[in-house]
OpenMM code with the backbone's topology and positions (N, CA, C; nanometers):
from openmm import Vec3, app, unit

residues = "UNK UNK UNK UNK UNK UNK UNK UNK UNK UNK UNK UNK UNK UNK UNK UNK UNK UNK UNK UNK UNK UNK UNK UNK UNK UNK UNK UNK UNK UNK UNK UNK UNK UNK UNK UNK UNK UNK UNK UNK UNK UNK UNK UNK UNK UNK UNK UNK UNK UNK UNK UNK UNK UNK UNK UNK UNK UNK UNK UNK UNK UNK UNK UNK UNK UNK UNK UNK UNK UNK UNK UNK UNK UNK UNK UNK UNK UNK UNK UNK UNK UNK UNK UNK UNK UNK UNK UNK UNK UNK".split()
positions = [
    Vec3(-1.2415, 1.9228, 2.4674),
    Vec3(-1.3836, 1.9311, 2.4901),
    Vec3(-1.4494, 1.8021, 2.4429),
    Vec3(-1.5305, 1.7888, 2.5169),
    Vec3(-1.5950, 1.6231, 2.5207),
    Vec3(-1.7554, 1.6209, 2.4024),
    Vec3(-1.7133, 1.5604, 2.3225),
    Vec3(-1.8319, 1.5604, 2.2160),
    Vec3(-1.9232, 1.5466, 2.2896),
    Vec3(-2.0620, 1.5995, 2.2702),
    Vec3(-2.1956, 1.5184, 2.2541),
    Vec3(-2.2291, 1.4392, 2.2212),
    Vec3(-2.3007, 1.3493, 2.2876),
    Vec3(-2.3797, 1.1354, 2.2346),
    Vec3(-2.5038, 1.2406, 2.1878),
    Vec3(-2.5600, 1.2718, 2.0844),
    Vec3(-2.6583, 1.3180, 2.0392),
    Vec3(-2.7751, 1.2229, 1.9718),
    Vec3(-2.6726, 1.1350, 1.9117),
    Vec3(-2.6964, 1.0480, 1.8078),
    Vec3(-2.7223, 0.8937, 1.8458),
    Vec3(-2.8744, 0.8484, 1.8747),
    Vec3(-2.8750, 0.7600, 1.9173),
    Vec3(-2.9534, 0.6228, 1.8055),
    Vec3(-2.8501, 0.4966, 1.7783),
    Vec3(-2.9391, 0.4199, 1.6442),
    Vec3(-2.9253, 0.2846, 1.7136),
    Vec3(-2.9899, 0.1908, 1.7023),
    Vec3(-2.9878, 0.0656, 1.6862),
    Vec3(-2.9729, -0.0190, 1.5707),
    Vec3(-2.8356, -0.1080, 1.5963),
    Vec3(-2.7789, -0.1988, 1.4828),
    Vec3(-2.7731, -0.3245, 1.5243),
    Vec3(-2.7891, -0.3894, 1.3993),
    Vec3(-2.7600, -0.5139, 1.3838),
    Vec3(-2.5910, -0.5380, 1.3295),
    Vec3(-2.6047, -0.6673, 1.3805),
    Vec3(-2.4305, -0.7220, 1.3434),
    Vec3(-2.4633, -0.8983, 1.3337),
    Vec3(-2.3494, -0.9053, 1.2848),
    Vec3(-2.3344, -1.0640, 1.2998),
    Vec3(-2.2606, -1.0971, 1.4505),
    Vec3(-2.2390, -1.2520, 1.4533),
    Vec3(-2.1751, -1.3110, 1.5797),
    Vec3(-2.0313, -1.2518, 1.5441),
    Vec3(-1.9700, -1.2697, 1.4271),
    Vec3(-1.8080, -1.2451, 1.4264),
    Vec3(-1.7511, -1.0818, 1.4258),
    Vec3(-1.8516, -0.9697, 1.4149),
    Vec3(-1.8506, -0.8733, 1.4344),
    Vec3(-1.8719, -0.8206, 1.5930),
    Vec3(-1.9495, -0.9195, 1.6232),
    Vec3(-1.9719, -0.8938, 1.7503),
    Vec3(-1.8664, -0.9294, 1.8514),
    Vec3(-1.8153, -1.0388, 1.8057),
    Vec3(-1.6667, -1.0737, 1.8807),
    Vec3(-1.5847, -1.0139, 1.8863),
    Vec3(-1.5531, -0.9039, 1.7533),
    Vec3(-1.4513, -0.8646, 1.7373),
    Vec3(-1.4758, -0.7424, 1.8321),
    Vec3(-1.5831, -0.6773, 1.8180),
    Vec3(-1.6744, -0.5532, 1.9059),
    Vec3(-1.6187, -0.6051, 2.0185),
    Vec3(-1.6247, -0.7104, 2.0667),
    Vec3(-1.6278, -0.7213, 2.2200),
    Vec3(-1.4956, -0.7500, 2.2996),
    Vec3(-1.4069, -0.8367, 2.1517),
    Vec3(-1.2983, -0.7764, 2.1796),
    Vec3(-1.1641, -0.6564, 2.1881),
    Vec3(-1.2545, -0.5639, 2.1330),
    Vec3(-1.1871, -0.4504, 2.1549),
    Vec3(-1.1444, -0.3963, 2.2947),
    Vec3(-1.1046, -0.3018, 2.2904),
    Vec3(-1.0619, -0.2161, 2.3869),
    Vec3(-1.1442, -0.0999, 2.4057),
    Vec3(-1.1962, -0.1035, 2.5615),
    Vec3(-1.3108, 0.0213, 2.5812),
    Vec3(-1.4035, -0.0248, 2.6926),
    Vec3(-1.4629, 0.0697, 2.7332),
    Vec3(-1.5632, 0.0668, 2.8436),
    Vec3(-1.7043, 0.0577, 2.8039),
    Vec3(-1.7902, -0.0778, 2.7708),
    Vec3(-1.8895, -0.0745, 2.7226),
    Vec3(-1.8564, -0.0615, 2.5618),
    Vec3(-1.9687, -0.1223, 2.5030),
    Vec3(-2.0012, -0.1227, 2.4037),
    Vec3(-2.0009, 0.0118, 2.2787),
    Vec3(-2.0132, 0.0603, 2.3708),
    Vec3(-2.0352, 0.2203, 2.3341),
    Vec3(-1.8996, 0.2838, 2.2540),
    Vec3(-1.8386, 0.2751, 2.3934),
    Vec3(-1.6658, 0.3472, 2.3655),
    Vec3(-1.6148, 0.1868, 2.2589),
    Vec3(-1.6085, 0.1146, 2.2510),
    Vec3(-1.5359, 0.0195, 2.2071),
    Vec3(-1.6222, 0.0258, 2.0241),
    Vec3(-1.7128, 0.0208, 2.0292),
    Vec3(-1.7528, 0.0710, 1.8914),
    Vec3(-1.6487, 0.2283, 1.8294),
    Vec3(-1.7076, 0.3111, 1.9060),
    Vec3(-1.5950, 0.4394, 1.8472),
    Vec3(-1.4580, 0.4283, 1.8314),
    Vec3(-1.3946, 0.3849, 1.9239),
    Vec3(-1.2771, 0.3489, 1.8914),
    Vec3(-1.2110, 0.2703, 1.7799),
    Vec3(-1.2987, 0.1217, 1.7664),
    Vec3(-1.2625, 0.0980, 1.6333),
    Vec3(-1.3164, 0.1626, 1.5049),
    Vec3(-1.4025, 0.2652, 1.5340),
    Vec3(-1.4613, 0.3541, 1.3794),
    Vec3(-1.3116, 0.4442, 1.3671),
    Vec3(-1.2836, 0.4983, 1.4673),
    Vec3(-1.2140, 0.6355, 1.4850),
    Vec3(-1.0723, 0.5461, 1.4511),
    Vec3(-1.0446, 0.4339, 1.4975),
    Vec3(-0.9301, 0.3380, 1.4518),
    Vec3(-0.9302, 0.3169, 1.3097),
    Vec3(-1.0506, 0.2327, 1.2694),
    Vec3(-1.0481, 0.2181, 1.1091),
    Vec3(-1.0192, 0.3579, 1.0162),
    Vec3(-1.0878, 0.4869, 1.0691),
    Vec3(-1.0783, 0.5933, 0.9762),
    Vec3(-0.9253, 0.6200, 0.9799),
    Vec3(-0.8781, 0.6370, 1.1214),
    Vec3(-0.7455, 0.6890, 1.1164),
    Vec3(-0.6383, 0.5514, 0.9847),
    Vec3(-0.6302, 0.4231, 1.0252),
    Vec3(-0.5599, 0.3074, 0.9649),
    Vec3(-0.5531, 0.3635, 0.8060),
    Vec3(-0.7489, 0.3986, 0.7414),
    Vec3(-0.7557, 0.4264, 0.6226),
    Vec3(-0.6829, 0.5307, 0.5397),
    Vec3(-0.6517, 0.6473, 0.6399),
    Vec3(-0.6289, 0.7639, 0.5752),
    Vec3(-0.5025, 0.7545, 0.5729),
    Vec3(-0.3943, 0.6762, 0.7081),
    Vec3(-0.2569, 0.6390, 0.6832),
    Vec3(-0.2459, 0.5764, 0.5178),
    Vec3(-0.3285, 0.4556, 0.5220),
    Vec3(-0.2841, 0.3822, 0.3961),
    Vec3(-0.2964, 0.4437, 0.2467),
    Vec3(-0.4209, 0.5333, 0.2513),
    Vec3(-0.3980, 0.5795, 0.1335),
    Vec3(-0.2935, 0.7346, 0.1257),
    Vec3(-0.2331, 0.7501, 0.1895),
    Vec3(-0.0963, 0.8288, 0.2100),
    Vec3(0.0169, 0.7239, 0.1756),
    Vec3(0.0108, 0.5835, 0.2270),
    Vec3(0.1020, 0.4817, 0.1671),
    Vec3(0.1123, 0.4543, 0.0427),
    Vec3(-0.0451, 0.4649, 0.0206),
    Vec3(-0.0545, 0.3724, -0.1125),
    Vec3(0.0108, 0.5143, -0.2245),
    Vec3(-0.0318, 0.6446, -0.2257),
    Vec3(0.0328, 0.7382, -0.2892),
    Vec3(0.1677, 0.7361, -0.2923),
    Vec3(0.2442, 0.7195, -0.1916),
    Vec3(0.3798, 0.7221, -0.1397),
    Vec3(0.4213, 0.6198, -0.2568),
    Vec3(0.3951, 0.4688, -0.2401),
    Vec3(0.4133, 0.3884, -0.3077),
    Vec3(0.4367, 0.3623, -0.4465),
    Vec3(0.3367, 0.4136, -0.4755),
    Vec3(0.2701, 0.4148, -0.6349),
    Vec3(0.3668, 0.5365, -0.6965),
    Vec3(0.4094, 0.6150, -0.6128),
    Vec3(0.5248, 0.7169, -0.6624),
    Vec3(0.6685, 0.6750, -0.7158),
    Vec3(0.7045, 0.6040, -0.5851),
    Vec3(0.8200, 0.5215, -0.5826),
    Vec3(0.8275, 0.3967, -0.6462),
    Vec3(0.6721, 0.3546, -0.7101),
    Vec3(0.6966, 0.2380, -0.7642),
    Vec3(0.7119, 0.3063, -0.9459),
    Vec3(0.6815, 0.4323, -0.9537),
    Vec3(0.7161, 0.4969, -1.1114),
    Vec3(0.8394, 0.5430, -1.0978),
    Vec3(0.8864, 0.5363, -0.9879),
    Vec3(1.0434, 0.6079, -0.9934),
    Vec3(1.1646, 0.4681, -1.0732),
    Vec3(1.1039, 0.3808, -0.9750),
    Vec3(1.1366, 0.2607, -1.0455),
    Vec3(1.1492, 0.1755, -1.1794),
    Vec3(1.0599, 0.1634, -1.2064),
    Vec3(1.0268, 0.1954, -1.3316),
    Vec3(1.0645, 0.2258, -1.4405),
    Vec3(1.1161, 0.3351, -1.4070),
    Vec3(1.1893, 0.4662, -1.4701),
    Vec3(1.3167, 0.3883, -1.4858),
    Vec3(1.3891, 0.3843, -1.3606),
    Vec3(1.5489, 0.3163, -1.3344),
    Vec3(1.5098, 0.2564, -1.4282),
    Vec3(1.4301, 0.0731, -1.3590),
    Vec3(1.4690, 0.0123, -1.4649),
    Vec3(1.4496, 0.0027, -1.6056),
    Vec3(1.3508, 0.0760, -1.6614),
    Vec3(1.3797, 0.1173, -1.8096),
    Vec3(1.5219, 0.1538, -1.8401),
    Vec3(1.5590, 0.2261, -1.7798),
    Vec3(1.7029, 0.3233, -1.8370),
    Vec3(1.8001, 0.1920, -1.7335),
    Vec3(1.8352, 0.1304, -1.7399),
    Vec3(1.8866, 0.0196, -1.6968),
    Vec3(1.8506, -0.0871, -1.8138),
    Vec3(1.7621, -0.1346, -1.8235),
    Vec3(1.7457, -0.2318, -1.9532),
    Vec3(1.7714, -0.2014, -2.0994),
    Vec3(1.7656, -0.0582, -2.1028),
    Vec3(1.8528, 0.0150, -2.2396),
    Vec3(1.9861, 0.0191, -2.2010),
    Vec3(2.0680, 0.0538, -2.1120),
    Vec3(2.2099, 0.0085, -2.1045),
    Vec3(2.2453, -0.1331, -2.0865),
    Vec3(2.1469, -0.2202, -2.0416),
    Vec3(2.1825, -0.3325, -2.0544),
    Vec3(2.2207, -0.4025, -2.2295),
    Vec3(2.0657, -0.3635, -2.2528),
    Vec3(2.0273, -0.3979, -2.4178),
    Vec3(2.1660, -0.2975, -2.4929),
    Vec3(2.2301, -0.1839, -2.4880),
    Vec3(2.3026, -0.1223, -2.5612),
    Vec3(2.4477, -0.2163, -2.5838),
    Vec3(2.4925, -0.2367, -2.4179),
    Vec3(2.6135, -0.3188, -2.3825),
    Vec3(2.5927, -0.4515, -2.4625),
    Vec3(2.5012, -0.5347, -2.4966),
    Vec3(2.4861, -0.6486, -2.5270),
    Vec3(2.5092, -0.6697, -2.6799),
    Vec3(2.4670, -0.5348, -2.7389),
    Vec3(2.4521, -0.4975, -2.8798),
    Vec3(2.6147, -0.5138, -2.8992),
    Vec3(2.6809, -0.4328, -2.8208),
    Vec3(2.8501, -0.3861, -2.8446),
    Vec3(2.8929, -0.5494, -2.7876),
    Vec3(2.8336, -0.6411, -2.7543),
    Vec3(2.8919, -0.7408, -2.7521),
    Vec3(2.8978, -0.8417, -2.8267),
    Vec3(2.7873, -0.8449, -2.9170),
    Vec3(2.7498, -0.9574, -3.0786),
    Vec3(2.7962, -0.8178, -3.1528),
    Vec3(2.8467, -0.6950, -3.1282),
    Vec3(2.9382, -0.6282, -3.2353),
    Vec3(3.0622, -0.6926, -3.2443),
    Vec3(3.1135, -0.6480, -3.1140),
    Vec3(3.2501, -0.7425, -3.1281),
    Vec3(3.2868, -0.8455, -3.1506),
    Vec3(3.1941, -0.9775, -3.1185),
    Vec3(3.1661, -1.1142, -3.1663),
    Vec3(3.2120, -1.1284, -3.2658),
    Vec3(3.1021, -1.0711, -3.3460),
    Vec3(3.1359, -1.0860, -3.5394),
    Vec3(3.2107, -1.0293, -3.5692),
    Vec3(3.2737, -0.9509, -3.5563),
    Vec3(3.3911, -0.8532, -3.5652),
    Vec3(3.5112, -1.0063, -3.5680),
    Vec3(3.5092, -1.0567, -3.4376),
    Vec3(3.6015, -1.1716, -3.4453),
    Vec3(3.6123, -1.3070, -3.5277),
    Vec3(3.4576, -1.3436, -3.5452),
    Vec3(3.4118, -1.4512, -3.6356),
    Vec3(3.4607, -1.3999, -3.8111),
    Vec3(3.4448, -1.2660, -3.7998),
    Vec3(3.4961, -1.1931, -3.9388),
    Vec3(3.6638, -1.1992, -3.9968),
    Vec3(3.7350, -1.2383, -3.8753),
    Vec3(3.8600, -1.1841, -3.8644),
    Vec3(3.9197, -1.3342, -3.9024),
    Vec3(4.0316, -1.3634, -4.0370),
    Vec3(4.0662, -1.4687, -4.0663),
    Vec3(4.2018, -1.4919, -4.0916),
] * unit.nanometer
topology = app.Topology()
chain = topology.addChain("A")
for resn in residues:
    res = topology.addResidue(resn, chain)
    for name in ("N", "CA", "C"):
        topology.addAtom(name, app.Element.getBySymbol(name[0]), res)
């Protein structure tokens, strides 16, 4: 079902908005405005689904490498153990 144009406003823009307006895709001014609103909203709501996604996987990480830099740091310990262990040995 085909919305209603109910809503009628007059705007201002700049020249580089207007370019971009005009280079869109659409029939008239009209459709080519909605499309990039209805474009930008859709782009926005993807990204902040990314950015959640992200920010998840970037604490998962995190995580690893903490528990990775304590086995690193543990192994390194057992290695100036054994060191002196040898420097000890006469």
């Amino acid at each position: 079902m085909k919305e209603l144009k109910d809503y009628q406003r007059t705007i201002r823009m700049t020249q580089t908005t207007r370019k971009y307006l005009e280079e869109s895709e659409g029939n008239g001014l009209n459709e080519k405005f909605e499309k990039l609103v209805y474009a930008a909203y859709i782009k926005e709501k993807e990204l902040k689904e990314r950015n959640v996604y992200l920010e998840e996987e970037n604490k998962e990480l995190e995580q690893e490498l903490k528990i990775k830099r304590q086995l690193l740091y543990d192994k390194l310990k057992d290695v100036e153990t054994h060191i002196n262990k040898l420097f000890t040995i006469q």
